[in-house]
Z-matrix of the N, CA and C atoms (Angstrom, degrees):
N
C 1 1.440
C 2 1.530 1 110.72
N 3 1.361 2 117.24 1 -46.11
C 4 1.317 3 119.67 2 -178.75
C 5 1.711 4 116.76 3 -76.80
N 6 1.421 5 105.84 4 -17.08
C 7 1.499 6 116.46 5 155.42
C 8 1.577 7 112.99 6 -47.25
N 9 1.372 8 100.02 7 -79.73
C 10 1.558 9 104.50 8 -179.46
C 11 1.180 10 145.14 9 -32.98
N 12 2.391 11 95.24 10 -34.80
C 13 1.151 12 105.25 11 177.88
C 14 1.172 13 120.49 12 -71.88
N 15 1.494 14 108.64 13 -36.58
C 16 1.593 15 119.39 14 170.13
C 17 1.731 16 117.93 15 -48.95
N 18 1.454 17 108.29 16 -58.00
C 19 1.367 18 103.90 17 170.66
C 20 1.739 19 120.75 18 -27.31
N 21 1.524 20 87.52 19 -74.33
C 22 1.518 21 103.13 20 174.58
C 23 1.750 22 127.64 21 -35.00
N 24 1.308 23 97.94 22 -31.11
C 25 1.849 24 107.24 23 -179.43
C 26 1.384 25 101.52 24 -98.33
N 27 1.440 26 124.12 25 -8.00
C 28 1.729 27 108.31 26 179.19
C 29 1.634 28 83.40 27 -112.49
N 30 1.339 29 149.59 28 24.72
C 31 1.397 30 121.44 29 153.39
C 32 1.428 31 94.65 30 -111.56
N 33 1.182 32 134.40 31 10.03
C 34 1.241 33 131.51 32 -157.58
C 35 1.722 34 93.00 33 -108.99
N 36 1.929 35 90.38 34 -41.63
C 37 1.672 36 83.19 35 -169.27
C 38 2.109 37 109.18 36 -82.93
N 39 1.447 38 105.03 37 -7.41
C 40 1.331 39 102.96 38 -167.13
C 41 1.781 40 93.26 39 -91.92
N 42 1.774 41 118.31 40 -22.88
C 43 1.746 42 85.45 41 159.46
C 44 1.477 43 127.87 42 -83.65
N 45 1.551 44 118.91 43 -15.55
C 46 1.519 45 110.24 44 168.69
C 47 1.908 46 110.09 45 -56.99
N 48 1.037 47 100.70 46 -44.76
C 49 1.787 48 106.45 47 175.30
C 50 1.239 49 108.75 48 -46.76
N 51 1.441 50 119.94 49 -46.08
C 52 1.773 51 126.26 50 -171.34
C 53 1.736 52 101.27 51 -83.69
N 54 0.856 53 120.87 52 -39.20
C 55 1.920 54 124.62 53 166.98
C 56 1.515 55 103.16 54 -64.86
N 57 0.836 56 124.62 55 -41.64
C 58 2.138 57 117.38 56 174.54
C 59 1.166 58 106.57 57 -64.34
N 60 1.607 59 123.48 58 -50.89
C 61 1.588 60 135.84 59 -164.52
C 62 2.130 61 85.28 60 -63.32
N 63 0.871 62 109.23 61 -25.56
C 64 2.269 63 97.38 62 -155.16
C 65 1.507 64 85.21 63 -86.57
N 66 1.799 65 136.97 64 129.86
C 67 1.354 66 151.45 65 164.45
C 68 1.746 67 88.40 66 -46.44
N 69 1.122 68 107.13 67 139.13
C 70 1.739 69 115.32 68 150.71
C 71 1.217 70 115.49 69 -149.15
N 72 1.423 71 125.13 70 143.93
C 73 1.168 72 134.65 71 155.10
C 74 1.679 73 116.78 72 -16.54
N 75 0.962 74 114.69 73 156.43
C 76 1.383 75 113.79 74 178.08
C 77 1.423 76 120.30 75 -121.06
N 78 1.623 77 95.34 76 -1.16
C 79 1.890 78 101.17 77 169.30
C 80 1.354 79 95.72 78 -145.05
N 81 1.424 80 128.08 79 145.18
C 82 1.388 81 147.11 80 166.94
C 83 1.601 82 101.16 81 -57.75
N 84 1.254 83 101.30 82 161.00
C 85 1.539 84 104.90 83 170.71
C 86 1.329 85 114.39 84 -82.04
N 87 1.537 86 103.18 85 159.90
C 88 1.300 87 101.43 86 -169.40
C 89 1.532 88 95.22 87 178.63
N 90 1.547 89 124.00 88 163.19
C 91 1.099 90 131.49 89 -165.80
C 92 1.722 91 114.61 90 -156.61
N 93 1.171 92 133.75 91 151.43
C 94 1.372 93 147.08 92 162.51
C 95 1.385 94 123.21 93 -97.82
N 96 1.372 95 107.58 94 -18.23
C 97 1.864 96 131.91 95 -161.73
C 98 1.200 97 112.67 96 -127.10
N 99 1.562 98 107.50 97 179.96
C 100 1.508 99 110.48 98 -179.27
C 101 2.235 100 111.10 99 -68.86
N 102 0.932 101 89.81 100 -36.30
C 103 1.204 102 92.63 101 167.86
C 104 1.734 103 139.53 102 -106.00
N 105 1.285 104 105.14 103 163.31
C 106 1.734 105 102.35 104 -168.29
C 107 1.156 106 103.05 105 -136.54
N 108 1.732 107 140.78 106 124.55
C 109 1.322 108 149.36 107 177.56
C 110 1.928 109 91.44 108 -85.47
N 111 1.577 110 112.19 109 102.81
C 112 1.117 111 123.04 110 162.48
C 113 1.376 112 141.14 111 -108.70
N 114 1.481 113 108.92 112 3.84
C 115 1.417 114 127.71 113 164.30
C 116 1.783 115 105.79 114 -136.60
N 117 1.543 116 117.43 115 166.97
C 118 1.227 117 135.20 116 -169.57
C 119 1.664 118 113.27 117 -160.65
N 120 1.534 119 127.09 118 96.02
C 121 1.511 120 113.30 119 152.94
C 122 1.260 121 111.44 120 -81.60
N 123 1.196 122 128.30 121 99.90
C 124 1.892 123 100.03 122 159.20
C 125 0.908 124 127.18 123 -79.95
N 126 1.658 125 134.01 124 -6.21
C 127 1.770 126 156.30 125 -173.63
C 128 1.035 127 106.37 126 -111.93
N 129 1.983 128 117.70 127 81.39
C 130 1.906 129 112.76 128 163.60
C 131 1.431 130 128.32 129 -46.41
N 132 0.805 131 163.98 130 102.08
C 133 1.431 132 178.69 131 -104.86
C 134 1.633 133 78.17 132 -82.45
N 135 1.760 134 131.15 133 154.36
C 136 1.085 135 123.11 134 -178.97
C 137 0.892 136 129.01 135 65.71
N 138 1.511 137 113.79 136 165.81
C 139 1.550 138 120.25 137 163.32
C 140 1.259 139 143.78 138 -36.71
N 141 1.665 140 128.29 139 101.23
C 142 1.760 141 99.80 140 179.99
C 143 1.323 142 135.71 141 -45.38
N 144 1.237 143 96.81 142 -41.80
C 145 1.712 144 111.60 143 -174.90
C 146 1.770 145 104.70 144 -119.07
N 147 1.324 146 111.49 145 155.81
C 148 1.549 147 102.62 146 -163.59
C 149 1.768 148 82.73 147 -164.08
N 150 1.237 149 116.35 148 116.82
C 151 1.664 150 116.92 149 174.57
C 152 1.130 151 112.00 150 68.98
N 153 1.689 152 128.95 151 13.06
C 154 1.316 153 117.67 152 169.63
C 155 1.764 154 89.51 153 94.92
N 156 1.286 155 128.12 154 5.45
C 157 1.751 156 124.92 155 175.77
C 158 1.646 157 93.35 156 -125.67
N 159 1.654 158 86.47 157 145.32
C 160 1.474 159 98.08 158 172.74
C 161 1.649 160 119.81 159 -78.74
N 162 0.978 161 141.74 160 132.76
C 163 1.855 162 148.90 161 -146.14
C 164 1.368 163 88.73 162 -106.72
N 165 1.682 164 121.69 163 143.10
C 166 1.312 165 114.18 164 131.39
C 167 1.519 166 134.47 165 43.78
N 168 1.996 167 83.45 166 51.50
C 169 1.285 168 105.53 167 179.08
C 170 1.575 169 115.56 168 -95.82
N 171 1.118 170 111.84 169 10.67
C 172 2.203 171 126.07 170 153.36
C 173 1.503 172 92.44 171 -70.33
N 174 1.276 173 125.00 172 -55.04
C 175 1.985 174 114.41 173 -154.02
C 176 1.464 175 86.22 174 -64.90
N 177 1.287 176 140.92 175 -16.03
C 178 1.630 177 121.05 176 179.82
C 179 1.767 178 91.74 177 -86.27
N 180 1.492 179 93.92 178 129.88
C 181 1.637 180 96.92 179 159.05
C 182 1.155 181 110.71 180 -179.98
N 183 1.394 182 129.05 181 -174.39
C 184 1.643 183 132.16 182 -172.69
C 185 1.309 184 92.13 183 -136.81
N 186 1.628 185 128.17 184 166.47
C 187 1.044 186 134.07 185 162.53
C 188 1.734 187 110.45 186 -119.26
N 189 1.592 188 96.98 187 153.70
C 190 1.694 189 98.08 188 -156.82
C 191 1.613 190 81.23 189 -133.92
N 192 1.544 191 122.69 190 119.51
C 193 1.253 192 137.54 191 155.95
C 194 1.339 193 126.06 192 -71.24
N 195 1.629 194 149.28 193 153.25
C 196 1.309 195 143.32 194 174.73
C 197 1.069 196 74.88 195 -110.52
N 198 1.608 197 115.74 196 135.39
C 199 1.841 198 136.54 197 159.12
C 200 1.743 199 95.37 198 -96.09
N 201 1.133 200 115.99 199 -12.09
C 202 1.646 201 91.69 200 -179.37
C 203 1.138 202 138.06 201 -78.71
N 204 1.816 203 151.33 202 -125.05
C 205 1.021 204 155.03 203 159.90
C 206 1.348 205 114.65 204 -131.09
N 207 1.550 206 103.46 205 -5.90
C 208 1.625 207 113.74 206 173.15
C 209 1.509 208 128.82 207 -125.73
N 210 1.086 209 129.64 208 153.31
C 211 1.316 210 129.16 209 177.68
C 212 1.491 211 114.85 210 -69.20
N 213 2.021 212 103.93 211 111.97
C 214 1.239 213 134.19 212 176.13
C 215 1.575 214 111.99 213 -65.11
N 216 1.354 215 129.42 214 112.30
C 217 1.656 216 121.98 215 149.27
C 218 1.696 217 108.53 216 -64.81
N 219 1.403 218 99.34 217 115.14
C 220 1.616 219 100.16 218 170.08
C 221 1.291 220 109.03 219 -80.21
N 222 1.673 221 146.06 220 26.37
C 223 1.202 222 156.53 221 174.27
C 224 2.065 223 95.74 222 -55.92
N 225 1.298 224 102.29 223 134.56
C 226 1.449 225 103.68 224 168.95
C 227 1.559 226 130.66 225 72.30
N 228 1.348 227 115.38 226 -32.65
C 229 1.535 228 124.44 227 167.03
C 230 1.296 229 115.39 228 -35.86
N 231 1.358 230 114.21 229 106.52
C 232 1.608 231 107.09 230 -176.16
C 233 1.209 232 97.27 231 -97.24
N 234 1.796 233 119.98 232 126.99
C 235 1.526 234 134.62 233 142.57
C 236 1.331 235 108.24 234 -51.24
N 237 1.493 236 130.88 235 107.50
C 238 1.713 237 132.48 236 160.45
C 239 1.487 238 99.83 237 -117.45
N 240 1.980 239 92.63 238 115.65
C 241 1.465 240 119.24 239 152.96
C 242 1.402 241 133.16 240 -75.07
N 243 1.355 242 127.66 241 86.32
C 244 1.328 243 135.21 242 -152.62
C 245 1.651 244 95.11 243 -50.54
N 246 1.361 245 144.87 244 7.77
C 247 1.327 246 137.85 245 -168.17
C 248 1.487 247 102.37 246 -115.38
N 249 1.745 248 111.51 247 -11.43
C 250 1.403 249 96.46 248 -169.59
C 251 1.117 250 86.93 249 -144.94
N 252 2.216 251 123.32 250 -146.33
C 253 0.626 252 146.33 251 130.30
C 254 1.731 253 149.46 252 -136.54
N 255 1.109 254 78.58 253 64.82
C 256 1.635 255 115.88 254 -177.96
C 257 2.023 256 118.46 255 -96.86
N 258 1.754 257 93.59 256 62.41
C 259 1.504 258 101.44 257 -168.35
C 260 1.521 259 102.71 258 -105.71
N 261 1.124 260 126.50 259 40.64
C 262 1.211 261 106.03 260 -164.71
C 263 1.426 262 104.81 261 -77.33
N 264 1.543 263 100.86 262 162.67
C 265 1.540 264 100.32 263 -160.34
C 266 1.638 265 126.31 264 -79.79
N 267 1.005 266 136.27 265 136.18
C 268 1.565 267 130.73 266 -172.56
C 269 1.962 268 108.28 267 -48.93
N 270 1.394 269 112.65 268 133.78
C 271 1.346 270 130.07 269 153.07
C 272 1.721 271 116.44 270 -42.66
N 273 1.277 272 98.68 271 130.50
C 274 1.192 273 105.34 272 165.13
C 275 1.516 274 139.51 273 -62.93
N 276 1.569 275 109.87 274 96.75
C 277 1.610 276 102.25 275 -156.02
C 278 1.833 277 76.41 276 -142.86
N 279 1.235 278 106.63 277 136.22
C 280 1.296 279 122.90 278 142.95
C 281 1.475 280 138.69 279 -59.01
N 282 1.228 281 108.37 280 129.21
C 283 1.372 282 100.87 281 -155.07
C 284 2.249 283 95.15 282 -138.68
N 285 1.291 284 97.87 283 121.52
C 286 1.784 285 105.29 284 -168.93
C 287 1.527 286 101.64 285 -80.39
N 288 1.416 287 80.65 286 146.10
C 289 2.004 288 90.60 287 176.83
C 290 1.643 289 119.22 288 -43.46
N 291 1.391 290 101.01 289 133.43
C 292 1.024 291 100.14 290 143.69
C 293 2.229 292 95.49 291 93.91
N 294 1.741 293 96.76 292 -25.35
C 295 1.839 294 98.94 293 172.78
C 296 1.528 295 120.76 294 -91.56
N 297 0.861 296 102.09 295 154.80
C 298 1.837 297 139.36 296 171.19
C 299 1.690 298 102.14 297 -61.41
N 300 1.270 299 118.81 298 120.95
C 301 1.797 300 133.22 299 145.77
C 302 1.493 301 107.22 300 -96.91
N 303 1.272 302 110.14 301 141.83
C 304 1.462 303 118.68 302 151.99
C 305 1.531 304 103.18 303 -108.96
N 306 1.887 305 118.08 304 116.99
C 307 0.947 306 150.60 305 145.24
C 308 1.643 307 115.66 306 -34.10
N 309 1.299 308 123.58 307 43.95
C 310 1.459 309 100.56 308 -175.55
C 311 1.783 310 115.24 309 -76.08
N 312 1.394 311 102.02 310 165.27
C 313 1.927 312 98.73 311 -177.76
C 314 1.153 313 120.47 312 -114.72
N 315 1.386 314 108.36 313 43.73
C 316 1.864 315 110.77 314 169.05
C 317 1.841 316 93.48 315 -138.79
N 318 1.312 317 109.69 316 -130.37
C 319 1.530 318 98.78 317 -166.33
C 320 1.906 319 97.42 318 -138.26
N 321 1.259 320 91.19 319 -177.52
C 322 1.356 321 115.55 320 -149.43
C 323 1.406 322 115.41 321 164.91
N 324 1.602 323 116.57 322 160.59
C 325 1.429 324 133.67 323 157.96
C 326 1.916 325 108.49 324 -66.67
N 327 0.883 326 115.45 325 111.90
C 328 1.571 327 110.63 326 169.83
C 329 1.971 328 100.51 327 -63.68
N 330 1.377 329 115.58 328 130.16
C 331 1.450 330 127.73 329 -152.06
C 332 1.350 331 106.94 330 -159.15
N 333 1.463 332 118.40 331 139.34
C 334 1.192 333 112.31 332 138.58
C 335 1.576 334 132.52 333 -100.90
N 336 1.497 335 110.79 334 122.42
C 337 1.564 336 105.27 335 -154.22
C 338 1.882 337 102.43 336 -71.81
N 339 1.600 338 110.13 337 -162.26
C 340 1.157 339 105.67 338 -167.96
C 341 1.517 340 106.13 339 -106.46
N 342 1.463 341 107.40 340 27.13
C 343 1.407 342 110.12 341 -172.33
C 344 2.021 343 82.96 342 -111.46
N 345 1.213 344 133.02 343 15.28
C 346 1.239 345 127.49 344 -137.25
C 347 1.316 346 134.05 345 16.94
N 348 0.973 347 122.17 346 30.86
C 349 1.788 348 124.24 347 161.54
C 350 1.563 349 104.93 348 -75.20
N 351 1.634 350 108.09 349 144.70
C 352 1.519 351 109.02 350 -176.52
C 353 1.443 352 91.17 351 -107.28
N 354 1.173 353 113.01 352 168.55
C 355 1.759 354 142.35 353 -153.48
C 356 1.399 355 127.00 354 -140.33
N 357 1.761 356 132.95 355 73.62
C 358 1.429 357 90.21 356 175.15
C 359 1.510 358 98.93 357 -130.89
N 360 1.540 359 127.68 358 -176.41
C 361 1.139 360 147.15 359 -137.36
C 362 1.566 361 120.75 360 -127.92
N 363 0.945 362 119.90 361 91.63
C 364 1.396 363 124.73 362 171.22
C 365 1.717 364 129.30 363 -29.27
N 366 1.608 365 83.69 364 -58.20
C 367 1.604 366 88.44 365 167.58
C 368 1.703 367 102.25 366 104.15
N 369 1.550 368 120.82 367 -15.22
C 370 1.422 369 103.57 368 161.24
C 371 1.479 370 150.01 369 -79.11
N 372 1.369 371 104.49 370 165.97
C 373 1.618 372 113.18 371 -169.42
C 374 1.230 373 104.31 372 -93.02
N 375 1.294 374 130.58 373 35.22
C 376 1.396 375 114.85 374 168.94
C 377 1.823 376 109.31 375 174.18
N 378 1.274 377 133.34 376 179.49
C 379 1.415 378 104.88 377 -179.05
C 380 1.367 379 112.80 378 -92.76
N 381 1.594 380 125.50 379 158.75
C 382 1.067 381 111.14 380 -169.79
C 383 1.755 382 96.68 381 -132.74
N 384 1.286 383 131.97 382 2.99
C 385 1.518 384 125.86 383 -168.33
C 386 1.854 385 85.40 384 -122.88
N 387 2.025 386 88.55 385 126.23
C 388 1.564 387 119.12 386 -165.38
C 389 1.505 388 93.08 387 -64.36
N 390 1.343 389 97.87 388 119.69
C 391 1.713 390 110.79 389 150.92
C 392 1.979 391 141.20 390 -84.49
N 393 1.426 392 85.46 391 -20.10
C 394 1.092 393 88.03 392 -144.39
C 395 2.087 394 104.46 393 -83.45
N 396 1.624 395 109.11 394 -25.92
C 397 1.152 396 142.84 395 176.80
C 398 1.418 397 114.91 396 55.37
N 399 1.645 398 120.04 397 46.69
C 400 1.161 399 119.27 398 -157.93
C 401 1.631 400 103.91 399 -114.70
N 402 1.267 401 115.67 400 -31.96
C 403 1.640 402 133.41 401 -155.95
C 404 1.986 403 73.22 402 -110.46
N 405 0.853 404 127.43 403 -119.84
C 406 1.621 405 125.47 404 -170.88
C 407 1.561 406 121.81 405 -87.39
N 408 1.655 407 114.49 406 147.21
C 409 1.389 408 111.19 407 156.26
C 410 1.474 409 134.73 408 -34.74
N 411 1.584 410 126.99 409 51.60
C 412 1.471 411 97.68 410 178.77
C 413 1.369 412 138.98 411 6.50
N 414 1.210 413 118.44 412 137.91
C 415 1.875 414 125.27 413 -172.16
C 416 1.266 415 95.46 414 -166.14
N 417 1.524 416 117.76 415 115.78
C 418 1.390 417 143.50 416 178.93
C 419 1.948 418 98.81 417 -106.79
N 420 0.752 419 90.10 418 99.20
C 421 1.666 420 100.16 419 166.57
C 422 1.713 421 133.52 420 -102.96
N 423 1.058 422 120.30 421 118.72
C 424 1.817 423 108.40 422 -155.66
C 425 1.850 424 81.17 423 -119.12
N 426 1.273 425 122.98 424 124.09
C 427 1.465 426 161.53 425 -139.61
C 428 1.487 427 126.38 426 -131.00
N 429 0.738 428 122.53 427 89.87
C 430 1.973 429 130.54 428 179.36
C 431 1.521 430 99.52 429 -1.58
N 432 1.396 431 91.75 430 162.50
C 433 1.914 432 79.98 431 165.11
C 434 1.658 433 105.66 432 -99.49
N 435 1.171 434 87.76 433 127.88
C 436 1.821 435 97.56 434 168.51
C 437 1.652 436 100.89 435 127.88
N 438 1.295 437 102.38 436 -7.79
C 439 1.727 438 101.07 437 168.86
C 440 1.452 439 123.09 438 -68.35
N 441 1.257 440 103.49 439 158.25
C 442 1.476 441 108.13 440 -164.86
C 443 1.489 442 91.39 441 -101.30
N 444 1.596 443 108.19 442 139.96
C 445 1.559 444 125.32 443 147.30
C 446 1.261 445 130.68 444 -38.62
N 447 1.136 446 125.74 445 56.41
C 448 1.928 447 109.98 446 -152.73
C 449 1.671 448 80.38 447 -138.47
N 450 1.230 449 146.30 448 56.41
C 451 1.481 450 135.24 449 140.41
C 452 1.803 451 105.74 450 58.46
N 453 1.070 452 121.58 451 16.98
C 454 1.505 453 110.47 452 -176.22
C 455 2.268 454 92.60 453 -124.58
N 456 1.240 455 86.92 454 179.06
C 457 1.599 456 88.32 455 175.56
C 458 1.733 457 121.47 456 -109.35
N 459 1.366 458 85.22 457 19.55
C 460 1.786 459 89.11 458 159.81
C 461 1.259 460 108.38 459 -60.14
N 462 1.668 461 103.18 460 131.48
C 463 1.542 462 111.49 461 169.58
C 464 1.129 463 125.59 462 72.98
N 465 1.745 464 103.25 463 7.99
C 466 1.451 465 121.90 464 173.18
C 467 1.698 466 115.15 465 -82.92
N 468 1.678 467 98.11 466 132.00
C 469 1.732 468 115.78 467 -173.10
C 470 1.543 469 108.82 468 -99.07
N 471 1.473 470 105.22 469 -47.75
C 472 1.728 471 101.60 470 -170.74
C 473 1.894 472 92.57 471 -156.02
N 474 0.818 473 91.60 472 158.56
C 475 1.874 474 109.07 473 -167.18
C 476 1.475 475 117.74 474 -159.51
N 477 1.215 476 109.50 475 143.12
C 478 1.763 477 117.78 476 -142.22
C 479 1.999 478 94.46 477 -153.19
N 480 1.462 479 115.20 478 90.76
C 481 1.437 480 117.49 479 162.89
C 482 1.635 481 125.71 480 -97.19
N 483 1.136 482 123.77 481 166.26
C 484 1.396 483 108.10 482 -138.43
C 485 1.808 484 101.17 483 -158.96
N 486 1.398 485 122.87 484 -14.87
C 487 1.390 486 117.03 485 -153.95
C 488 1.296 487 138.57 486 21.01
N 489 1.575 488 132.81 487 -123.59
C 490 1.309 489 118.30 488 -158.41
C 491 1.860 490 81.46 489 -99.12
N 492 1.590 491 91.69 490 149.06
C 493 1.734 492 111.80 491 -162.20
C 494 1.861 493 100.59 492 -106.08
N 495 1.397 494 99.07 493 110.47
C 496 1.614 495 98.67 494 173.90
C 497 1.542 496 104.15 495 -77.77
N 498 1.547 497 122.57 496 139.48
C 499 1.138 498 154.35 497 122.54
C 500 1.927 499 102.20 498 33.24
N 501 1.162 500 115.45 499 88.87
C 502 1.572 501 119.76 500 -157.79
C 503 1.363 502 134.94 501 17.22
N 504 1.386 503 103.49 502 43.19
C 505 1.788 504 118.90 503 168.60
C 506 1.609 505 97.02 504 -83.20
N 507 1.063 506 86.98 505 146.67
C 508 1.634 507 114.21 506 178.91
C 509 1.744 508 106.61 507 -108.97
N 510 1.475 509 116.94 508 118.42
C 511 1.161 510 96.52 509 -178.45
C 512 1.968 511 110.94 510 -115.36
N 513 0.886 512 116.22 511 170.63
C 514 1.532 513 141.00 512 -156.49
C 515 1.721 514 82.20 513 -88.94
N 516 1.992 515 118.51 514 136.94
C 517 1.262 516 112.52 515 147.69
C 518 1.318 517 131.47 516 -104.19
């Protein structure tokens, strides 16, 4: 009997060990607004930089859900990375109740592909969502339109943290 119990507390204690070892978010998703940031890569699969050029700046991106019943203009939504300030504000793309954008941060046609996932494009030259999680907690904050870039949560709708970013894992907010 006292065998068993033991068993039972060392498989019990070696999956809490394996649940500490897995990165997670540190807040569930959640929202105030029409929209909700419910996924986050900040680590493109590969190299950032490769020959002195930045690589496979689409595999950096977040995903931004519509919770409503109507079709969202993502016009103005500022992404603020509490590590930087690189908020520039989201493109004007329509986005239908109730679907998924992937936020990528280099460029592109804003699209919906033929797998129906929608698509739009930041427009940067280099990566800008913290991987490394060593200097601060990452904090991805997605922001009314007309909010200011300034690292605080004024005008903050939904927010997605993430710490140090493995090697093109996508993590859950």
């Amino acid at each position: 009997m006292a065998q068993k119990r033991l068993r039972a507390a060392l498989v019990a204690a070696a999956a809490l060990a394996t649940l500490a070892a897995v990165p997670s978010p540190a807040q569930a998703a959640s929202t105030t607004g029409a929209l909700m940031i419910t996924h986050v890569r900040p680590n493109a699969s590969g190299a950032d930089i490769k020959n002195n050029r930045q690589t496979n700046l689409n595999g950096e991106y977040f995903i931004v859900r519509n919770v409503t019943k109507k079709t969202v203009d993502l016009a103005g939504y500022v992404p603020d990375i509490t590590t930087n300030t690189y908020g520039r504000p989201l493109p004007s793309y329509r986005l239908p109740a109730g679907a998924r954008v992937y936020v990528h941060t280099g460029s592109g046609r804003n699209h919906r592909d033929s797998s129906g996932n929608h698509h739009v494009y930041r427009g940067y030259a280099r990566h800008v969502l913290p991987n490394d999680g060593t200097t601060r907690n990452p904090d991805l904050r997605l922001k009314k339109p007309k909010s200011r870039d300034d690292n605080t949560s004024s005008g903050s709708i939904s927010t997605c943290n993430w710490g140090r970013a493995a090697d093109g894992r996508t993590y859950a907010c």
